[in-house]
C-alpha positions as CSV (number, residue, x, y, z in Angstrom):
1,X,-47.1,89.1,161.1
2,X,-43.4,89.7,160.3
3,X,-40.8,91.2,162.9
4,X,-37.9,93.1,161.3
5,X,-35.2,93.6,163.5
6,X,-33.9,97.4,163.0
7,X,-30.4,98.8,163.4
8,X,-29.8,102.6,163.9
9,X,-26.3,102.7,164.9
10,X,-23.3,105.9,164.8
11,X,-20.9,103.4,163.9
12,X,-20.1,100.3,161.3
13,X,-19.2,98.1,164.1
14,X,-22.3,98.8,166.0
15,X,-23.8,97.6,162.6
16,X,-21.6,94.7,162.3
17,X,-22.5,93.5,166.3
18,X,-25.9,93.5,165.6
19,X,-26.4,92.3,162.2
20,X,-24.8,89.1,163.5
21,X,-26.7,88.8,166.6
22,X,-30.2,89.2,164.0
23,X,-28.6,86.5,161.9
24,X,-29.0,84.3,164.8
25,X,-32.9,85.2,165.0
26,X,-33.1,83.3,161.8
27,X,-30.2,80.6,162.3
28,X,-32.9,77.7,161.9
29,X,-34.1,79.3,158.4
30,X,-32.9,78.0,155.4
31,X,-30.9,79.4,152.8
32,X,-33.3,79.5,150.1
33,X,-35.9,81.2,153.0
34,X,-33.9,84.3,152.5
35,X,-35.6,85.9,149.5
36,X,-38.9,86.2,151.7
37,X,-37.5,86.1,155.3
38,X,-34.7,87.1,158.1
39,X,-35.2,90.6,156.9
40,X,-33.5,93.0,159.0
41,X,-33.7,96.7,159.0
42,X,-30.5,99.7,158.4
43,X,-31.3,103.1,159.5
44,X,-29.3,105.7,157.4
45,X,-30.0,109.1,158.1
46,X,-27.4,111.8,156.8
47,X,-28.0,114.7,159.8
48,X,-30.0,116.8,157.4
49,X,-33.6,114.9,156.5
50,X,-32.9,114.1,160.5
51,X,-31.8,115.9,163.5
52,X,-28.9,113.6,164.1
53,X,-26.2,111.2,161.6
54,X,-25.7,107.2,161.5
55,X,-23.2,105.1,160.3
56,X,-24.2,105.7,156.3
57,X,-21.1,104.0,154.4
58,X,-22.4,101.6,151.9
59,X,-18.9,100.1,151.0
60,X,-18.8,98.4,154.7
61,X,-22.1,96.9,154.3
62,X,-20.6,95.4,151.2
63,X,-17.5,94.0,152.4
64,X,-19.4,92.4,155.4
65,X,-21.3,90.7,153.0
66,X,-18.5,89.7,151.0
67,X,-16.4,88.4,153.9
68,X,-19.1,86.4,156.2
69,X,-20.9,84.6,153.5
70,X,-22.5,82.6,156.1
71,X,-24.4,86.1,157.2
72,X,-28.0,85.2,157.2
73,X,-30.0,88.4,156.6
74,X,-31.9,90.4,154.0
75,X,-31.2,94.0,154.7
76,X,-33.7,96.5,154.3
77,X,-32.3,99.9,154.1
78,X,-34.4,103.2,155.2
79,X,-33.2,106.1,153.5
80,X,-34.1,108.9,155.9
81,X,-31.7,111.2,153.5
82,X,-32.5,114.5,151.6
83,X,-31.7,113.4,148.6
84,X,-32.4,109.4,148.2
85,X,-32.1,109.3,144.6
86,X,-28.1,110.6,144.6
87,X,-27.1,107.3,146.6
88,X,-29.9,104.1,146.0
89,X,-27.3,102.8,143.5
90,X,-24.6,102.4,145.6
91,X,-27.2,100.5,148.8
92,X,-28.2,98.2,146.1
93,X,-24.5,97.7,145.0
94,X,-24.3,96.9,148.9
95,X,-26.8,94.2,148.6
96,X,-29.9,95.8,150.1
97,X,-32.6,93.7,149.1
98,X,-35.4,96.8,149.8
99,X,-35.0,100.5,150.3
100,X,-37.3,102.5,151.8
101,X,-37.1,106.4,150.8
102,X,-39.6,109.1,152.1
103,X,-42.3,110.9,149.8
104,X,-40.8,113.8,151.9
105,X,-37.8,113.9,150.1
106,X,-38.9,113.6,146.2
107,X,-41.0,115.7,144.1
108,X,-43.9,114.0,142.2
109,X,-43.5,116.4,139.1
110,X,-39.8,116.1,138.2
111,X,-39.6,112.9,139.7
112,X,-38.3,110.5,137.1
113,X,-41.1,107.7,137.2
114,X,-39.8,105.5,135.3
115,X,-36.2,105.5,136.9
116,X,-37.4,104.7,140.3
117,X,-39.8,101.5,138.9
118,X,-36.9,100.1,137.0
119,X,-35.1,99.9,140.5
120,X,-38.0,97.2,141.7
121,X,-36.1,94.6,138.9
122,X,-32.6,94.8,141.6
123,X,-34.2,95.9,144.9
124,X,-37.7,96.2,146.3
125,X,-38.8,99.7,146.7
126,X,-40.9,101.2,149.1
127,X,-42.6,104.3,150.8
128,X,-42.3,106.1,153.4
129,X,-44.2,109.1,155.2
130,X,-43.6,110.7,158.7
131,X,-46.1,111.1,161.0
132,X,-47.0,114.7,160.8
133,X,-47.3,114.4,156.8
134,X,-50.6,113.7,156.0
135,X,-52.1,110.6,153.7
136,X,-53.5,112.1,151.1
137,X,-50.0,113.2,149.9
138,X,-49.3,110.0,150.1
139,X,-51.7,108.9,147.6
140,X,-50.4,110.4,144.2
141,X,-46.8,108.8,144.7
142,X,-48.5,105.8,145.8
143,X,-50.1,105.5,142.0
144,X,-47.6,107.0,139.6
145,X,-44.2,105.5,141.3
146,X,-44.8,101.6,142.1
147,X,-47.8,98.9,140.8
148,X,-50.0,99.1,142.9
149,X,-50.2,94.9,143.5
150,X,-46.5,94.9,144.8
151,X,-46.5,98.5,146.7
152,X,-44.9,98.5,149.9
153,X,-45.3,101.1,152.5
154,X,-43.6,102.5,155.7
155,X,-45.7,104.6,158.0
156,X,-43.4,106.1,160.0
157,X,-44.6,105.9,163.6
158,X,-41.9,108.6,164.9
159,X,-39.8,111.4,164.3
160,X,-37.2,110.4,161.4
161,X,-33.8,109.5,163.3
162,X,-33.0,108.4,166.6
163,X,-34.4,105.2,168.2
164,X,-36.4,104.8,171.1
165,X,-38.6,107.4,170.6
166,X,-42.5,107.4,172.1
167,X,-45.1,105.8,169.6
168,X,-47.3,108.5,168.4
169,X,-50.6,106.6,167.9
170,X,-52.1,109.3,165.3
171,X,-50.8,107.0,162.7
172,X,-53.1,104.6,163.8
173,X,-55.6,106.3,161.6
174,X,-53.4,105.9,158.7
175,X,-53.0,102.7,158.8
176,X,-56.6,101.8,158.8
177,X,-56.9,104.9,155.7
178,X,-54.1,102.7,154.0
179,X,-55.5,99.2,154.4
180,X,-59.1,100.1,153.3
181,X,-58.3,102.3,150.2
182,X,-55.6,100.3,149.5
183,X,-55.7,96.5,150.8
184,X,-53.0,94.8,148.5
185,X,-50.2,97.4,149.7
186,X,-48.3,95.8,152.9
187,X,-48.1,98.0,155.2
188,X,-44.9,98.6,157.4
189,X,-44.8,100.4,160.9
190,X,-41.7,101.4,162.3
191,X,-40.9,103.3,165.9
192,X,-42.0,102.7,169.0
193,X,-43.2,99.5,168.7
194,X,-43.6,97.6,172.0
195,X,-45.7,94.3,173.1
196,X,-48.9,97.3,173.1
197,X,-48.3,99.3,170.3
198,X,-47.4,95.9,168.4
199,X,-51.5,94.6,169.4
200,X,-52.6,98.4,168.3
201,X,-50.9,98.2,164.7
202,X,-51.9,94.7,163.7
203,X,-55.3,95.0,164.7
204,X,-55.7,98.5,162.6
205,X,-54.4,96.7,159.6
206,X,-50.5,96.7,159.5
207,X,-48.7,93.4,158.1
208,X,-44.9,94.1,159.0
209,X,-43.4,96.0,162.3
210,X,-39.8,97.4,162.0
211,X,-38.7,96.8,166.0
212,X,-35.5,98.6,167.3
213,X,-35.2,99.7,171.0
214,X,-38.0,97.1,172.0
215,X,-35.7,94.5,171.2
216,X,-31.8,95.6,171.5
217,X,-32.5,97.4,174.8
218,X,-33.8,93.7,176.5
219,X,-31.2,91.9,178.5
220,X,-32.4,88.7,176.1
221,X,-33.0,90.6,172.3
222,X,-33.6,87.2,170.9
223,X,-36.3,86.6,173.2
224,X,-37.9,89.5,173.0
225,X,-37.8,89.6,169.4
226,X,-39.6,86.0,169.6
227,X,-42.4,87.7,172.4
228,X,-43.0,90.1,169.6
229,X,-44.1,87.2,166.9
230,X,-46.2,85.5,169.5
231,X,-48.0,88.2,171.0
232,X,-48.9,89.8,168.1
233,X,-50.6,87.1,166.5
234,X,-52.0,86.2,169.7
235,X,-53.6,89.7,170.5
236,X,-54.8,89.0,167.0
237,X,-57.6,86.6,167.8
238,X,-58.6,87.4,171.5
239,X,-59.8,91.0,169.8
240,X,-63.3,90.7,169.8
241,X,-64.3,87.6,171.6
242,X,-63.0,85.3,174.9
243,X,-61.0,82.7,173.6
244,X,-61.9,79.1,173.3
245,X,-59.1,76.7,175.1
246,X,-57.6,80.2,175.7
247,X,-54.6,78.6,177.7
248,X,-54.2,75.7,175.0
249,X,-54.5,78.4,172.1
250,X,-52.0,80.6,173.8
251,X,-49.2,77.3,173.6
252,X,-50.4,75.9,170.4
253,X,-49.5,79.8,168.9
254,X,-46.1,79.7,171.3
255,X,-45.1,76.5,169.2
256,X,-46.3,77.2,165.5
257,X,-44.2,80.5,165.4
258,X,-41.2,78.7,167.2
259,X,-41.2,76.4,164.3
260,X,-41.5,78.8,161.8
261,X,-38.6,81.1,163.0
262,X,-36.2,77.7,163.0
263,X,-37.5,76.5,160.0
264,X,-39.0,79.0,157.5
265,X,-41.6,78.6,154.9
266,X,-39.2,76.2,152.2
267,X,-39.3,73.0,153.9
268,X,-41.8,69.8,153.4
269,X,-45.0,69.3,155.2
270,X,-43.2,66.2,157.3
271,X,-40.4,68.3,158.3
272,X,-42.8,70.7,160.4
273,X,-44.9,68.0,161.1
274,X,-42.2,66.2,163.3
275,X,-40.9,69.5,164.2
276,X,-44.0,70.1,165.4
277,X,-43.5,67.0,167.7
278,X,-40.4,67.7,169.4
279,X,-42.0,71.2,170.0
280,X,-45.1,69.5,171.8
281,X,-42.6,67.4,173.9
282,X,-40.8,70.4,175.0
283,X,-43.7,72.2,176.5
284,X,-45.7,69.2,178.0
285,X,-48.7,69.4,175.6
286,X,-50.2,65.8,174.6
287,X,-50.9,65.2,171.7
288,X,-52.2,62.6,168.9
289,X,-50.2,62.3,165.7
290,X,-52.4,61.3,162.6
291,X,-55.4,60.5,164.0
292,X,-58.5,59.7,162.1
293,X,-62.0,60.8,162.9
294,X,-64.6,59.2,161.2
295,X,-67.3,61.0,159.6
296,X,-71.0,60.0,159.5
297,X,-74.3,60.7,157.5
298,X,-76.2,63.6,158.5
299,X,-79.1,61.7,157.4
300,X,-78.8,58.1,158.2
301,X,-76.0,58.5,160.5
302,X,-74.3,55.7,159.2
303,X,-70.4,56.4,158.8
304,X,-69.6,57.7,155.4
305,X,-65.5,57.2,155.6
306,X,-62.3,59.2,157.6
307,X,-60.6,61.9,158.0
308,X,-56.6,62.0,159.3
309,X,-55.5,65.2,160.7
310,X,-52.1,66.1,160.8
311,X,-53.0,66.1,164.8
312,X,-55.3,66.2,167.9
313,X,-54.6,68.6,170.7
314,X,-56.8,67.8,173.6
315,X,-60.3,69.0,171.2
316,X,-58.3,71.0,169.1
317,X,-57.8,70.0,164.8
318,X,-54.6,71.1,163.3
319,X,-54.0,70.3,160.0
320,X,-50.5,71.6,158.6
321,X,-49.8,73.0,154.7
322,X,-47.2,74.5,152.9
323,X,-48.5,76.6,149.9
324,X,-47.2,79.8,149.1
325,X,-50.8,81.0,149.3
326,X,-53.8,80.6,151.2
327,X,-55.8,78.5,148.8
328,X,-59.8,78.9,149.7
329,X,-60.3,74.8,149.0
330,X,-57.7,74.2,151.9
331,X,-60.2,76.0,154.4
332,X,-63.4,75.0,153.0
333,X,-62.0,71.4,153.4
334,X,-61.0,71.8,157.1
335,X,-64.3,73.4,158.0
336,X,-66.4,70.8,156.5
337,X,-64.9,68.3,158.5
338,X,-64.9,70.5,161.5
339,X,-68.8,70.5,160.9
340,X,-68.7,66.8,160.6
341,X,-67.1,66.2,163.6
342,X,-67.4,66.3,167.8
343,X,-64.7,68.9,167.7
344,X,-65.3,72.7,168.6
345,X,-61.9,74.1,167.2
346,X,-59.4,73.8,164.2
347,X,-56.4,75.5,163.0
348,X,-54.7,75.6,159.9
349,X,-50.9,76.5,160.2
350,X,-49.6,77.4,156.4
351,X,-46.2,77.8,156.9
352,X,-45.8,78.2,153.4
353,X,-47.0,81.6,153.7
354,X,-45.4,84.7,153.7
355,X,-46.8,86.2,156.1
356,X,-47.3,83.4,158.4
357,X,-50.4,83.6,160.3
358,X,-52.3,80.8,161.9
359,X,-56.0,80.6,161.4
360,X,-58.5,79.4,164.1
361,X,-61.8,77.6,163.3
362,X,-64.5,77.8,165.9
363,X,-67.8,75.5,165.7
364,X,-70.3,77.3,167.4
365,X,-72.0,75.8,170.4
366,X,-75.5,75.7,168.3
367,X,-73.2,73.5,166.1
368,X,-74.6,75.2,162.9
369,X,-72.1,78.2,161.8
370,X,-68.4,78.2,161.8
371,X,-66.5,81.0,162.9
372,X,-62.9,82.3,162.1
373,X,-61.4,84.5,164.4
């Protein structure tokens, strides 16, 4: 699940302090990571959509960007403004990478359609609703404005405007509404979001969390930006089920998302291999590098040939890729040797993926089904 730092500020050098201190959430990420990672989030409301103003001059954003070159962030601007439409230019002139501008705001029948899609070719576009509005208006823009494949929606888990405000948990149900009508849009939740209402929105279907308060109020942001990826994916598989090698699990998960947030999704397999190494060292976990496990006839039970994992965690597989995708013959491979061997539990860490998310493979006690959690 991605984290997305988010800025609401009455000032530019508010903005300024903080976009640097995101940058250094993602100092380990690579520059070519940036087209699909360190996004961070502006909040520009103009005192009229919202009860209250924030900083909302695009020029600064734009000189920033022109003067620290070395910035490392994708900003993704939310447009809580009456009249979105009259400024978008001048954020993507800026260099926002996405904008985010509420159904609330536009009219579907003078709308013009084509206008707003031609946008998506400079600057992702995406969707917003607020939490009173309900998600069947939602459902017409949804169609007519952006294809469907690539839609991108913000369910706004707050009132529009100031941070810090209580997670209403209504929007709960619209997430889960979203995610089964509509299972290729990703699905954004922003407000309120905390180590609890982080759990509740990942397991009802969301894919990104836009984090302010939780994050810039903590005496270490960093770190509780970092809490945020673990727990999340953590409270992700001990939903339905006690965990096996819950302890071990809990570390293994600690590591693979350290890695990711220094290293990104760009780099070779043997670069997060031996990153993977020096993470292992640091927190005291043994481990066995490139083992190989032999496999044997069902039948005869003669031995057939071996397998090398990328490594053995006390009687844990993990085996390490780096598509862009999660490719079905990647799992199917792991599981049949999973089956094949003595070991209960596997995971495959694609940190190719966009949306990075470790998947656990659990060979039932019976040792005749396989189980992903």
């Amino acid at each position: 699940m991605l984290i997305i730092p988010t800025i609401n500020c009455g000032d530019f050098a508010c903005v300024a302090e903080k976009l640097k201190k995101a940058g250094e959430f993602f100092s380990g990420l690579p520059a070519e990571a940036l087209t699909k990672e360190g996004w961070v989030q502006i909040d520009i409301a103009d005192g009229k959509f919202t009860s209250h103003s924030t900083w909302n001059q695009p020029k600064d954003l734009e000189k920033l960007k022109i003067e620290n070159l070395k910035l490392k962030i994708n900003p993704e601007v939310h447009l809580m403004v009456e009249n979105p439409l009259a400024v978008i230019d001048d954020w993507i002139k800026a260099g926002a990478k996405r904008i985010i501008i509420h159904i609330e705001t536009l009219e579907l029948k003078s709308l013009k359609i084509e206008k707003l899609k031609n946008y998506a070719s400079d600057c992702e576009i995406g969707l917003a609703i607020n939490p009173e509005t309900p998600i069947e208006d939602l459902i017409p823009f949804l169609s007519a404005t952006i294809d469907s494949s690539k839609s991108f929606m913000q369910i706004l888990a707050v009132n529009p405007g100031l941070s810090g405000q209580k997670f209403q948990p209504q929007v709960l149900d619209k997430i889960k509404f979203l995610k089964k009508n509509f299972p290729d849009v990703i699905i954004e939740v922003d407000g309120g979001i905390n180590l609890e209402t982080a759990k509740l929105c990942q397991e009802a279907g969301a894919d990104i969390l836009a984090v302010g308060s939780y994050i810039w109020e903590s005496e270490k942001p960093q770190k509780a930006y970092e809490d945020l990826q673990i727990a999340t994916n953590v409270g992700q598989i001990d939903t339905n089920r006690e965990l096996l090698y819950k302890e071990l699990s809990y570390k293994l998960q600690g590591v693979f998302y350290n890695v990711r947030n220094k290293y990104g999704m760009y780099h070779k397999e043997k670069i997060y291999h031996n990153a993977l190494k020096e993470e292992f060292q640091n927190n005291q976990i043994s481990y066995i590098s490139e083992p190989r496990i032999d496999i044997f006839s069902v039948t005869s039970g003669k031995k057939l040939g071996s397998y090398v994992p990328d490594f053995i965690v006390d009687s844990i597989i993990i085996e390490l890729k780096t598509s862009p995708f999660t490719i079905k013959d990647m799992e199917m491979q792991l599981i049949e040797y999973l089956k094949s061997s003595k070991y209960e539990l596997a995971y495959l860490v694609n940190f190719g993926e966009k949306y990075f998310k470790p998947k656990r493979y659990i060979h039932t006690k019976d040792r005749k089904n396989i189980i992903s959690d």
